[in-house]
Residue frames relative to the residue before (quaternion, step in Angstrom):
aa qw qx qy qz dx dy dz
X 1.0000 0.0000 0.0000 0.0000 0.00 0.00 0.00
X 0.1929 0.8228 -0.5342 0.0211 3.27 -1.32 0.65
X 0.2297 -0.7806 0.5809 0.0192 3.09 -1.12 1.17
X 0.5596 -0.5808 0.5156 0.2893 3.56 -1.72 0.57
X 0.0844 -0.7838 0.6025 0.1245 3.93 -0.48 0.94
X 0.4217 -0.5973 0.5668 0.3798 4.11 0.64 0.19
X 0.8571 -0.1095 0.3134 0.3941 2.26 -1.54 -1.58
X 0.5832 0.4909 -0.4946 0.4175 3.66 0.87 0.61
X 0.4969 0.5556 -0.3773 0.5497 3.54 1.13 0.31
X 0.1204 0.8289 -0.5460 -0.0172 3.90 0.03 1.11
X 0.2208 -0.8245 0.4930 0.1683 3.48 -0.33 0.90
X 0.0842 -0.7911 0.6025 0.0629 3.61 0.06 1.16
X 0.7539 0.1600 -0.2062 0.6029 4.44 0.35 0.22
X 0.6223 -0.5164 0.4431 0.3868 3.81 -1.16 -0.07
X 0.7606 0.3533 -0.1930 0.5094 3.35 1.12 -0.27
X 0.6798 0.3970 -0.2219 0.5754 3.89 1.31 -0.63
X 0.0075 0.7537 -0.6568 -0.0231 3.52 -1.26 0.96
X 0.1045 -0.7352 0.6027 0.2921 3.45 -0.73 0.27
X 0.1375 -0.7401 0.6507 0.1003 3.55 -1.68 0.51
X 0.2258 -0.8129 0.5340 0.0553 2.94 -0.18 2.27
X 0.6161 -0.5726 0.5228 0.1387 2.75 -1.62 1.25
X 0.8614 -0.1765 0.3442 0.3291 3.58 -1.55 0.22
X 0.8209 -0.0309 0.2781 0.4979 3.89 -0.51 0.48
X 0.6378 -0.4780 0.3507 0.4916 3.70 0.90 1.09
X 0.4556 -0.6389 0.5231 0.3325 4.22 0.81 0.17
X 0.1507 0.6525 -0.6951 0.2615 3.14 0.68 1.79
X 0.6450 -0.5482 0.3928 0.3593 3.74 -1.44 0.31
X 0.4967 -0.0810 -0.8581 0.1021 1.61 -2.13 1.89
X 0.3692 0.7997 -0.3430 0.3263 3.23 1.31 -0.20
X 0.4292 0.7850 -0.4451 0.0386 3.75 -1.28 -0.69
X 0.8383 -0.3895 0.2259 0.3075 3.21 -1.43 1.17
X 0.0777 0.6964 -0.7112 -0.0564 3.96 0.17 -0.43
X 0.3554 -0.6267 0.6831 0.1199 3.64 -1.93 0.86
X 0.3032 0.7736 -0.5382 -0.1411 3.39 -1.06 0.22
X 0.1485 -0.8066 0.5713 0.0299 3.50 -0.82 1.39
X 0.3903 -0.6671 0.6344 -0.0106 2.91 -1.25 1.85
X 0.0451 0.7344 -0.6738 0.0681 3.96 -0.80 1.34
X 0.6892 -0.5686 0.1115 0.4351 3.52 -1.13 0.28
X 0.5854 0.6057 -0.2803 0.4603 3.07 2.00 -1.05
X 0.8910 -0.0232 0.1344 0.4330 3.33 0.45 -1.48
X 0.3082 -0.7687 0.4941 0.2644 3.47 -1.09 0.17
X 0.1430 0.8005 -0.5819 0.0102 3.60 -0.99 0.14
X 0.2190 -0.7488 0.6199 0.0836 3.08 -1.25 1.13
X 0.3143 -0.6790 0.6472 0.1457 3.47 -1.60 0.72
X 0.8083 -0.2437 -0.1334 0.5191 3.03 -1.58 1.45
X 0.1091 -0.5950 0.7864 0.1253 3.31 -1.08 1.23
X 0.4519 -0.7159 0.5223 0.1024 3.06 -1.76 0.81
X 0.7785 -0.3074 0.3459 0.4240 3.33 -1.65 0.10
X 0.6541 0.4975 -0.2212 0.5251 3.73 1.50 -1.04
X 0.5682 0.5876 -0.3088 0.4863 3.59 0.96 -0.67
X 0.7269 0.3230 -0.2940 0.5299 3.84 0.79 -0.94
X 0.6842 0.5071 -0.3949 0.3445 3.77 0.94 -0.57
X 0.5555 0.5217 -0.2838 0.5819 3.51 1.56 -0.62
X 0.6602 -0.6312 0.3540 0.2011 3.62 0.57 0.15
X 0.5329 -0.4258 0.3927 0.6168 3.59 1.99 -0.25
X 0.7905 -0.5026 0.2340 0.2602 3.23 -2.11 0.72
X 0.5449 -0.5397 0.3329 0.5486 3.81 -0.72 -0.51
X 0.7224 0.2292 -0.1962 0.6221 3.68 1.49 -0.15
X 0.7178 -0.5074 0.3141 0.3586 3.08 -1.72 0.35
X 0.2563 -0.6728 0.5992 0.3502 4.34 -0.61 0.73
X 0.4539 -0.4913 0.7251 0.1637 3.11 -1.77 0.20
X 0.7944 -0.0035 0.1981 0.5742 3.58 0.35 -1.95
X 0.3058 -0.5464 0.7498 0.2139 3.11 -1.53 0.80
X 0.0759 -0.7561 0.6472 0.0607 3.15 -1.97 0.58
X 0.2105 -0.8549 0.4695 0.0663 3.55 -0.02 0.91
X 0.5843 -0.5962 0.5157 0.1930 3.83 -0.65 1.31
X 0.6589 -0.3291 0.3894 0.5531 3.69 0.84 -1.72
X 0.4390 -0.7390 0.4424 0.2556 3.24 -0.76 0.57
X 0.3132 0.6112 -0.6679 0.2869 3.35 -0.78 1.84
X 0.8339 -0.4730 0.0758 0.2741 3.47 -1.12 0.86
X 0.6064 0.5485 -0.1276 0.5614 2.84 1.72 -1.30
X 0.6643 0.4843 -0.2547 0.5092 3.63 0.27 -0.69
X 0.7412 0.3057 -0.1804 0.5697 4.19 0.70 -1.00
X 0.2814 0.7091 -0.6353 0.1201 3.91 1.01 0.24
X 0.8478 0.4159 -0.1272 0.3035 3.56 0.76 -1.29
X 0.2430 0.8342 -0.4171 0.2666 2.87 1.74 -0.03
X 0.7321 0.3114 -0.1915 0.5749 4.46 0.17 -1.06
X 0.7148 0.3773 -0.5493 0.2120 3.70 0.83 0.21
X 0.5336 0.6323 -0.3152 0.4649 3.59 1.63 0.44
X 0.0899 -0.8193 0.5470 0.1465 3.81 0.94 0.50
X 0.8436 0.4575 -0.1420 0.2427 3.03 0.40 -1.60
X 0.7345 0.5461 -0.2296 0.3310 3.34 1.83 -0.50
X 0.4776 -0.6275 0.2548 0.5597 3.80 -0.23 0.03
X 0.2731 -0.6710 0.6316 0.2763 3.87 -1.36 0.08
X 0.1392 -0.7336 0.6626 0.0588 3.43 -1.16 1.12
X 0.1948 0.8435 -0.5002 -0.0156 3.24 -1.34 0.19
X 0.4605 -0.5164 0.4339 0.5770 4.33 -0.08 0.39
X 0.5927 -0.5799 0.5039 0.2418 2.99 -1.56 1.51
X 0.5354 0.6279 -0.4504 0.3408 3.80 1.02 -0.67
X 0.7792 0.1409 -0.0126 0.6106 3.66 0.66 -0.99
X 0.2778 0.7188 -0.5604 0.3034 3.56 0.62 1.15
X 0.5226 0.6255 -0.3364 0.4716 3.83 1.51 -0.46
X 0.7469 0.4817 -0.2151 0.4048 3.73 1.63 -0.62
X 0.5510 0.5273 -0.2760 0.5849 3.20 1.44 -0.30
X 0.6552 0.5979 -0.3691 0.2776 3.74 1.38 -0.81
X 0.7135 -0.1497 0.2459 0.6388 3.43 1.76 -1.37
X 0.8161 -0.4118 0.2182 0.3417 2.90 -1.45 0.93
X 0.8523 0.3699 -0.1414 0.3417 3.50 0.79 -1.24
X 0.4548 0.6077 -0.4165 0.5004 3.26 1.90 0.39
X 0.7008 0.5519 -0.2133 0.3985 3.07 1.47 -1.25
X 0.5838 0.5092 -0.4233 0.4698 3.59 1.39 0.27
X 0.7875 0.4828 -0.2287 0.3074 2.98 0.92 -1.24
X 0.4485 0.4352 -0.5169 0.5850 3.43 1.73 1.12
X 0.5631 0.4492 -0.5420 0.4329 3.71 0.17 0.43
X 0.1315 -0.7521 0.5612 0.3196 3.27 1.46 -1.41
X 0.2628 0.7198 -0.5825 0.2711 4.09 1.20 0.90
X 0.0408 0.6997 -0.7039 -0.1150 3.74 -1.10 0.64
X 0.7576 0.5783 -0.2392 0.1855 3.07 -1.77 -0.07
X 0.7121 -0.2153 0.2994 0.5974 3.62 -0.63 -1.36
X 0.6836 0.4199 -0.3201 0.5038 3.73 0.86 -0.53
X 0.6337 0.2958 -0.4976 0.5132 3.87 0.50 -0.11
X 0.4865 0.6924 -0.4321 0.3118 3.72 0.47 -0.59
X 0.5738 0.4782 -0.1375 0.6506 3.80 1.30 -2.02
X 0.8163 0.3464 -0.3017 0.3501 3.52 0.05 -1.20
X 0.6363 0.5397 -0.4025 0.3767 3.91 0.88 -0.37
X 0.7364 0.4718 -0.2909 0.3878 3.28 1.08 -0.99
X 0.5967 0.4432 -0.4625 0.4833 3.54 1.68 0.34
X 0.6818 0.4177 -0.5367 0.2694 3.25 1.09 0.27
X 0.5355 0.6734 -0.3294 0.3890 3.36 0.88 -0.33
X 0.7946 0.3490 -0.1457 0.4750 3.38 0.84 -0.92
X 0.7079 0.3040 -0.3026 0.5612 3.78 1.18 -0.66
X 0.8029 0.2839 -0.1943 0.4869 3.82 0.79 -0.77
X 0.5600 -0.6445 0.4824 0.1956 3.69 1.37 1.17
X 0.2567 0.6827 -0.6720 0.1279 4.00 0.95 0.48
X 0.0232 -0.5703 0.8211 0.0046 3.77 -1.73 0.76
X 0.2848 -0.7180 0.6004 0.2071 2.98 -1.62 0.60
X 0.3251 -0.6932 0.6401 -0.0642 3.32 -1.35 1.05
X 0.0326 -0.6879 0.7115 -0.1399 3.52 0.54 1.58
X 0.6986 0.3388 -0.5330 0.3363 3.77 0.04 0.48
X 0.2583 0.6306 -0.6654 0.3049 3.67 1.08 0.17
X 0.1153 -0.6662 0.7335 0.0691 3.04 -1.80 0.94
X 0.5873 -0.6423 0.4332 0.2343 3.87 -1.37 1.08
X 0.2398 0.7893 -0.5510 -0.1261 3.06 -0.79 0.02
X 0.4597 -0.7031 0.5065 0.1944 3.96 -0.86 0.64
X 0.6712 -0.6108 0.3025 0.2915 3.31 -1.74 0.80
X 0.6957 0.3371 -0.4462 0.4508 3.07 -1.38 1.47
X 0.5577 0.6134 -0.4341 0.3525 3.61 1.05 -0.41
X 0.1088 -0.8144 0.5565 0.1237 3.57 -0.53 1.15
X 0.5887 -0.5505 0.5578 0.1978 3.33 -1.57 0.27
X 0.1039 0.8773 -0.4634 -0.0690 3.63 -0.57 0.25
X 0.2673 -0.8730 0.4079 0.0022 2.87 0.74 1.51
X 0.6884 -0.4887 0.3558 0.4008 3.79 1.05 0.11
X 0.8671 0.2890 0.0189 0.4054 3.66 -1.31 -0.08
X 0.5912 -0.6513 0.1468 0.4525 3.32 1.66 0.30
X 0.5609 0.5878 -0.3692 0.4512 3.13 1.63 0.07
X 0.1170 -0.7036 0.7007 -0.0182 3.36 -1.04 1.47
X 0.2361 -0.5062 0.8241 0.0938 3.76 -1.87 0.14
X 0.0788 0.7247 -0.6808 0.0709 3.53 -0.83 1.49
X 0.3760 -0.7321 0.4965 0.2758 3.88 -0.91 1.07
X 0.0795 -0.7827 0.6022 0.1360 2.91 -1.33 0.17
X 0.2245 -0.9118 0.3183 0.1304 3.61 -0.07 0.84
X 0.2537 -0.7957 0.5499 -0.0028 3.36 0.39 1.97
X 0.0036 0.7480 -0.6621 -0.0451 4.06 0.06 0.58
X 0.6102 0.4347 -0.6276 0.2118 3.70 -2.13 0.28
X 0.6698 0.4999 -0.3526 0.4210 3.83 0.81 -0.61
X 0.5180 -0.2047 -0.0339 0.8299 3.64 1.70 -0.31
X 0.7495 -0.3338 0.3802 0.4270 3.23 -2.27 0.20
X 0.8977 0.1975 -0.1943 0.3427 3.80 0.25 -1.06
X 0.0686 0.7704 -0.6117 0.1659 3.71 1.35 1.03
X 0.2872 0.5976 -0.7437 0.0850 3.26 -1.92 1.07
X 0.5680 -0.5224 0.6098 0.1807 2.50 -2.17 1.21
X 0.1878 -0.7478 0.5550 0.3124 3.73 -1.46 -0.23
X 0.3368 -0.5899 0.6740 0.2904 4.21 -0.93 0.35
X 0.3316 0.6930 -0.6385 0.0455 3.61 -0.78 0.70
X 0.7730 -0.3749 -0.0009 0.5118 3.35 -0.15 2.00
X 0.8963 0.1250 -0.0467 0.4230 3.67 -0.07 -0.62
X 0.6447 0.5638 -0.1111 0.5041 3.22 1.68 -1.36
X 0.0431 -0.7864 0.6142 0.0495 3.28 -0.72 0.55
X 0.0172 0.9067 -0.4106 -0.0943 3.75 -0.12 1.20
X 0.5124 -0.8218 0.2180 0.1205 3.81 -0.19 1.51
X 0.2041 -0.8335 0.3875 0.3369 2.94 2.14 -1.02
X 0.7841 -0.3985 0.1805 0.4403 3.51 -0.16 -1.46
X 0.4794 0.3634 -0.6369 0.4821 2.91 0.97 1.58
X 0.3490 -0.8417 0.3886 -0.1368 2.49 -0.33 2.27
X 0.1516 -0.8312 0.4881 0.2186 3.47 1.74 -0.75
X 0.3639 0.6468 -0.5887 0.3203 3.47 0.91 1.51
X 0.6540 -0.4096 0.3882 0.5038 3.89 -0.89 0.57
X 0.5607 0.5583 -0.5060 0.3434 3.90 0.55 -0.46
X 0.2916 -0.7491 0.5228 0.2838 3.28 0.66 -1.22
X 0.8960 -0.1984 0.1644 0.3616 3.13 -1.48 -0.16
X 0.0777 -0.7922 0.5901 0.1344 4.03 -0.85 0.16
X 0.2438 0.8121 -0.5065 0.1563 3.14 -0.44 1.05
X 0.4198 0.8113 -0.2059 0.3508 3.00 1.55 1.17
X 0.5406 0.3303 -0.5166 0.5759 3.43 1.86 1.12
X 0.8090 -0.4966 0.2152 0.2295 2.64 -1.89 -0.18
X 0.5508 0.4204 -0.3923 0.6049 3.36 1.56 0.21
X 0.8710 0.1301 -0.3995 0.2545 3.79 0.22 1.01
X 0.6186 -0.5495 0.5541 -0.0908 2.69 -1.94 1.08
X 0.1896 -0.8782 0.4372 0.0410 3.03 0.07 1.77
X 0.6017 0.4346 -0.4530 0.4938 3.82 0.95 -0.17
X 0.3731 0.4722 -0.5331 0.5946 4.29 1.36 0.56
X 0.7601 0.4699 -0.3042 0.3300 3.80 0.02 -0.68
X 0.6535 0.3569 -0.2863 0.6030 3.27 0.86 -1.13
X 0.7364 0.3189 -0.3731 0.4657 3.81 0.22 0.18
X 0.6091 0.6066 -0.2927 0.4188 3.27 1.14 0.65
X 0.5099 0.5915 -0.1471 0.6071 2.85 2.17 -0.81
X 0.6829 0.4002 -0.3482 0.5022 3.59 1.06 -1.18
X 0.6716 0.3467 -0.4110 0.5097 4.49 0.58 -0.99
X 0.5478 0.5035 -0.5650 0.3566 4.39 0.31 0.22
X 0.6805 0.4566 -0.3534 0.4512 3.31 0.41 -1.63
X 0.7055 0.3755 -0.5194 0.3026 3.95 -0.07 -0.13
X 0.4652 0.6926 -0.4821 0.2675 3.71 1.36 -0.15
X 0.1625 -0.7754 0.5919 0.1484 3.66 -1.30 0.77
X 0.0975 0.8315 -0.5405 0.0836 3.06 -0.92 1.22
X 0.4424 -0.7088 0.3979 0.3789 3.47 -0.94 -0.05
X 0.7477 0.1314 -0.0443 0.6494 3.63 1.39 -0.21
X 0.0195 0.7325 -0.6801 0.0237 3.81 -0.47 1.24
X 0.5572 -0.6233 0.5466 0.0473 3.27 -1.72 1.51
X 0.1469 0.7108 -0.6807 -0.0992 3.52 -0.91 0.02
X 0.3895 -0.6968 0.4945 0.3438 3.68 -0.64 1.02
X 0.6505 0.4295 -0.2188 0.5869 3.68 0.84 -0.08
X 0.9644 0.0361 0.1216 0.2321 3.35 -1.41 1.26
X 0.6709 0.3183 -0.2338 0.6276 3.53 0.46 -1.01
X 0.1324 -0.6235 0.7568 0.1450 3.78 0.41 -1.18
X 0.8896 -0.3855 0.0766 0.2326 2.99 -1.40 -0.70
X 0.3534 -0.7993 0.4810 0.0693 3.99 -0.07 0.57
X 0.1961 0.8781 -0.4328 0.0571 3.57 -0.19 1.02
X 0.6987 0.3325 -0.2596 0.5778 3.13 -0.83 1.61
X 0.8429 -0.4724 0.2491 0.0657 3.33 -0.88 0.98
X 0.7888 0.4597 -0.0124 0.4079 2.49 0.37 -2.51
X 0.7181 0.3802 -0.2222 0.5388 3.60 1.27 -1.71
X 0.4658 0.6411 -0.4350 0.4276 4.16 1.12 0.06
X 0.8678 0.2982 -0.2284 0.3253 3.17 0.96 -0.47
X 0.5701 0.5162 -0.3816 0.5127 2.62 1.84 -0.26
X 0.8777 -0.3156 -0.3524 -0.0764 3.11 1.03 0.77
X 0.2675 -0.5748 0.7565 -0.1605 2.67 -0.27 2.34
X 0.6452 0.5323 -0.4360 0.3321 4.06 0.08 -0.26
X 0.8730 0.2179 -0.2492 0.3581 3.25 1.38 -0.87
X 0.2457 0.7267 -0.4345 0.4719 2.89 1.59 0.33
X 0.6324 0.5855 -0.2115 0.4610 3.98 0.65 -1.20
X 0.8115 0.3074 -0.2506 0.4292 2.93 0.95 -1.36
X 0.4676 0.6310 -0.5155 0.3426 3.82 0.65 0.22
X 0.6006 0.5157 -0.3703 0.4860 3.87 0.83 0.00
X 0.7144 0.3199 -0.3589 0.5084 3.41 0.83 0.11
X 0.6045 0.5869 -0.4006 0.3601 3.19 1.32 0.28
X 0.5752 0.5561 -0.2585 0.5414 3.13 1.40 -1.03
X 0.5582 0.5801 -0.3844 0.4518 3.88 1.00 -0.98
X 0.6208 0.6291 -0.1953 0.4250 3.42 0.95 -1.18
X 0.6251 0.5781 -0.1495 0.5027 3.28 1.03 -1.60
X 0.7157 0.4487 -0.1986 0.4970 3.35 0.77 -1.16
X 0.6263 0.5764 -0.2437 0.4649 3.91 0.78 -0.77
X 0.6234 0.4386 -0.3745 0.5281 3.52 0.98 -1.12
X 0.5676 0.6150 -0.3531 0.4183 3.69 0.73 -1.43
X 0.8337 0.3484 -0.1862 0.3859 3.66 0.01 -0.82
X 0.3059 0.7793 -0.4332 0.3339 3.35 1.45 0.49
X 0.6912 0.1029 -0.0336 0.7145 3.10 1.71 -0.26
X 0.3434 -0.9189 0.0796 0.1770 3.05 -0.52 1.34
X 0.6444 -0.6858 0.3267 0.0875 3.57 -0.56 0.63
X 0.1551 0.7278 -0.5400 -0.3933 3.49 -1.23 -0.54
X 0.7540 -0.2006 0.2593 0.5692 3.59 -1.12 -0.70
X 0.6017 0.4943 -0.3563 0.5164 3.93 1.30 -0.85
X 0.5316 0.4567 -0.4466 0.5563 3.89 0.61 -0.40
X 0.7977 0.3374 -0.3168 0.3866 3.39 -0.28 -0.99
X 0.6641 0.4574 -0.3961 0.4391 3.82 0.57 -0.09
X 0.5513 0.5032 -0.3936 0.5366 3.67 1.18 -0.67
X 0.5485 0.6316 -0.3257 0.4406 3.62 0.95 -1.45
X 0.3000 -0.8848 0.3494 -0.0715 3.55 0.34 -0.97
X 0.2262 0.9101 -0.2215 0.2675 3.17 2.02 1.11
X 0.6396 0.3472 -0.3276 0.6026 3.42 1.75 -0.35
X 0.7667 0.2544 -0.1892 0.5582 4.02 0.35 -0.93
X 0.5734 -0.4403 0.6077 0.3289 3.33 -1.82 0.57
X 0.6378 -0.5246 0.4763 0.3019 3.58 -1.58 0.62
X 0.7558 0.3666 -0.3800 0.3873 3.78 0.86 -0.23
X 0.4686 0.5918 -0.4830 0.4437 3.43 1.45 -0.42
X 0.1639 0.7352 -0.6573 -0.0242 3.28 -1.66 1.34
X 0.1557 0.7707 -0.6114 0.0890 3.69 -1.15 0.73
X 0.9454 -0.1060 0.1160 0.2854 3.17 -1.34 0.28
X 0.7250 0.4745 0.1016 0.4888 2.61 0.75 -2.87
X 0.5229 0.6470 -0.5142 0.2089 3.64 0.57 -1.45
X 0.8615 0.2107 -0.2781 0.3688 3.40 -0.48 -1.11
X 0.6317 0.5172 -0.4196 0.3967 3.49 1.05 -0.35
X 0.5765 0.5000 -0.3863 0.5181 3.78 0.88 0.01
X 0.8458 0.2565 -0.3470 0.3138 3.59 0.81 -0.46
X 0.1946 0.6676 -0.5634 0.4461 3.41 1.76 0.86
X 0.6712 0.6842 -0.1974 0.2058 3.30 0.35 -1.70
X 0.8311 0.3214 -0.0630 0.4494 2.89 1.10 -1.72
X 0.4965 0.5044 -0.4078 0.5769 3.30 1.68 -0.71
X 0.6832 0.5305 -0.4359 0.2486 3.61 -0.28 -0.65
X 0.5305 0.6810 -0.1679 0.4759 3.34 1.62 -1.02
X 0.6563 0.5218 -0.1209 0.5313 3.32 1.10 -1.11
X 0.7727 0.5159 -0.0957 0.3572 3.17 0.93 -0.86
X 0.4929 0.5842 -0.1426 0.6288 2.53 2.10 -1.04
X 0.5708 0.5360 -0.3470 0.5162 4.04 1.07 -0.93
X 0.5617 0.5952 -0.4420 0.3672 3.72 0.79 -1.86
X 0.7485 0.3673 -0.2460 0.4943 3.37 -0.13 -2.12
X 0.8617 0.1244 -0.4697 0.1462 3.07 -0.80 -0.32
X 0.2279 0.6015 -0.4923 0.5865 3.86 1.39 0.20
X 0.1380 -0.7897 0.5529 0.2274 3.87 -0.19 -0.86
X 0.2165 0.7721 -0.4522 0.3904 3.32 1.52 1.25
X 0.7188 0.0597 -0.1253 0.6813 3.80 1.69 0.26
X 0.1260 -0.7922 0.5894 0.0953 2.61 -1.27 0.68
X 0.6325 -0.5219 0.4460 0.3586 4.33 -1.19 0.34
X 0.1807 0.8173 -0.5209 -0.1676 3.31 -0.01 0.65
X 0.7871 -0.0501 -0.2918 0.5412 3.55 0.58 0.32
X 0.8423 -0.2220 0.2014 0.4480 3.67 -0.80 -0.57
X 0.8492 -0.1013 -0.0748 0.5129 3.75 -0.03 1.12
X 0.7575 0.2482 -0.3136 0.5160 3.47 0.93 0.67
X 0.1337 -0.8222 0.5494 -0.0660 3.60 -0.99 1.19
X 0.4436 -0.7283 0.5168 -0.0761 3.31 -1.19 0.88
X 0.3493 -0.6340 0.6376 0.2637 3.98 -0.67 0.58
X 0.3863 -0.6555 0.6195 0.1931 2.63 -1.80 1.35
């Protein structure tokens, strides 16, 4: 299928277009890539916008998936015919529904609420033919145009960015004032912060964020900021340290509230800030900047 996107089709190289999503591809929304080579074409995370528009302005060949979270695999069932790639790390989420929890790591009444919004707002199909693939493995779409991964892990185990000649695409380090996510159960926030340090050396002439920024040009403003983006983990780390001046548990700190404002509710909310406080906590002790004082609640030395 294909459809005309105008002016929402921005063609930043002869071969790379981006198709911004909804409202600059704020969430549920989001940037989708699509590189056009002589052999083939393939587009990475099609979005929630990508299935409402009806599919790309040309035929895909391959889908390519960043990592496997709702927002990124919206478009995934509207390409039957094409192949679905993704980092073997998070290839179990793209496969079915129940791989695709068991990277949130949601149980209960919240995955219950939280599947039926994927399925119904982000159109999840499974694609047990997605096939894995690992970092460095490039694409060669023909005609000199290649798509090489790069595997940027802590936002899920198999996060990756892509190098595609000029374009550098970021996925979800988005470099939005939110900062970092590192709030299910497949990530791992000392993978992020060491993910943040091997991006920022990447040179490009245009870097992507599937989220918001859109497109970024030039270097200079990439780093300023990928710098603050980076720096919001030592804020929250901070946030979390003052808090435990008195001591605490992991339930304080989720009521407490260190990744979402107090009105933001969904599904995920409290189950991302278990996640993320625990992480933190897990940094405190072993830093020895806290310490256990009795059984599930701890305190700053």
């Amino acid at each position: 299928m294909t459809t005309d996107w105008g002016p929402a089709e921005r063609r930043l190289t002869a071969s790379v277009s981006v198709l911004e999503g909804d409202a600059n591809g704020a969430y549920p929304s989001g940037n989708s890539v699509l590189v056009r080579g002589a052999g083939e074409t393939v587009i990475i995370d099609p979005s929630v916008t990508v299935v409402a528009r009806g599919g790309a302005p040309v035929a895909v060949d391959a889908v390519v998936n960043s990592h496997s979270h709702e927002d990124h695999m919206a478009g995934n069932g509207l390409f039957p015919d094409a192949r679905v790639h993704i980092h073997q790390a998070d290839l179990v989420g793209a496969q079915s529904i129940d791989g695709l929890m068991a990277v949130y790591g949601l149980t209960g009444t919240a995955r219950r609420e939280f599947e039926q919004v994927v399925i119904e707002e982000f159109h999840f199909q499974p694609r047990p033919d997605a096939e894995g693939f690992h970092d460095g493995h490039v694409f060669d779409l023909g005609g000199g145009v290649r798509v090489e991964a790069v595997h940027l892990p802590g936002h899920t185990r198999g996060h990756s960015g892509f190098r595609i000649g000029e374009v550098f695409f970021l996925s979800d380090i988005d470099l939005t004032g939110f900062g970092p996510y590192y709030g299910d159960a497949w990530s791992d926030l000392d993978d992020f912060e060491a993910s943040l340090v091997r991006v920022r050396k990447e040179q490009a002439a245009f870097y992507v964020t599937f989220h918001h920024k859109g497109v970024v040009e030039g270097r200079e403003q990439f780093v300023e900021l990928v710098d603050a983006f980076t720096a919001v983990i030592d804020r929250r780390h901070a946030a979390m340290l003052e808090f435990l001046g008195e001591p605490h548990s992991i339930d304080d700190m989720v009521e407490r509230r260190f990744i979402y404002r107090p009105h933001v509710e969904s599904p995920f909310v409290r189950s991302v800030e278990r996640r993320s406080a625990d992480l933190h906590v897990q940094r405190m002790l072993r830093r020895g900047e806290a310490v256990e004082v009795d059984s599930g609640r701890f305190r700053r030395v």
